[in-house]
C-alpha positions in Angstrom: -50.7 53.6 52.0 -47.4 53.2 51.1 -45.9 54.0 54.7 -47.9 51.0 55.8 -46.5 47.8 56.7 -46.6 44.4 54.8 -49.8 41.9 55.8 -48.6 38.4 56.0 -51.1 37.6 52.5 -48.6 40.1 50.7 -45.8 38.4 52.3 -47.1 34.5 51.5 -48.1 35.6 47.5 -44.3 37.2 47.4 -43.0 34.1 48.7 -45.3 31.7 46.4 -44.5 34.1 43.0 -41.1 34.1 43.8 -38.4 31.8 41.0 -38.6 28.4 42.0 -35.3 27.0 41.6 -33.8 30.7 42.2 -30.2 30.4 43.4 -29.6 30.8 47.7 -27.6 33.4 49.5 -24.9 33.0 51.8 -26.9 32.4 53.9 -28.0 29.1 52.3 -31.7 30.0 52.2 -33.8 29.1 48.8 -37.3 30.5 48.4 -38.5 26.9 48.5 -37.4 26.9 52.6 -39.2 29.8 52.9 -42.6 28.3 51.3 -42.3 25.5 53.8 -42.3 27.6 57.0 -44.6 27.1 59.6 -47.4 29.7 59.9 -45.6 31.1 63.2 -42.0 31.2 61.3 -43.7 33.0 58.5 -45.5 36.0 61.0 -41.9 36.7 62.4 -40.1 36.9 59.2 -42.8 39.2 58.3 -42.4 41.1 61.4 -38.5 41.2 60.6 -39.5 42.9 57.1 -42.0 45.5 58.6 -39.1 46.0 61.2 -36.8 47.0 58.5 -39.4 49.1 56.6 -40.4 51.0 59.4 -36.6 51.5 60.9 -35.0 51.8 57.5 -31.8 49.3 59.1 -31.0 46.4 57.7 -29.4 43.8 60.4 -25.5 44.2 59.8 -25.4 40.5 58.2 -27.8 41.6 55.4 -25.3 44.2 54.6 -22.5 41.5 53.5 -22.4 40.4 49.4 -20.0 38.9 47.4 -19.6 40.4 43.9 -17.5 38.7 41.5 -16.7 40.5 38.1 -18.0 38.6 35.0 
C-alpha cells in the first residue's frame, strides 16, 4: 500500500543501489557511510524516514540547500 511505511530490506537495497562515489551533502554524509552502519544505526534511520512519511515534516536542517547557478 502506498500509505505504508518503508521495511528496513527496502531501505538496505536503496542504500546498496544507490551511486557509489555519489557526491556528500553538507552534511558530509556519502552513501558509502551509510552502507557501513551498524544494523541498529540502520533501524533508526529507517525509523527517521517512516517518521517523515508518515508526518509529512522534514527536520528544519533538511530544509537548508545551497544552489549555485551554472
Amino acid at each position: 500500500m502506498l500509505d505504508d511505511g518503508f521495511n528496513l530490506s527496502e531501505l538496505r537495497r536503496a542504500i546498496r543501489e544507490t551511486k557509489k562515489h555519489s557526491a556528500p551533502g553538507d552534511d558530509r554524509i556519502c552513501y558509502e557511510m551509510l552502507q557501513h552502519l551498524s544494523k541498529r544505526s540502520t533501524e533508526l534511520l529507517l525509523d527517521l524516514y517512516n517518521r517523515v512519511w508518515t508526518e509529512g515534516t522534514f527536520p528544519s536542517a533538511w530544509r537548508h540547500y545551497n544552489y549555485t547557478r551554472p
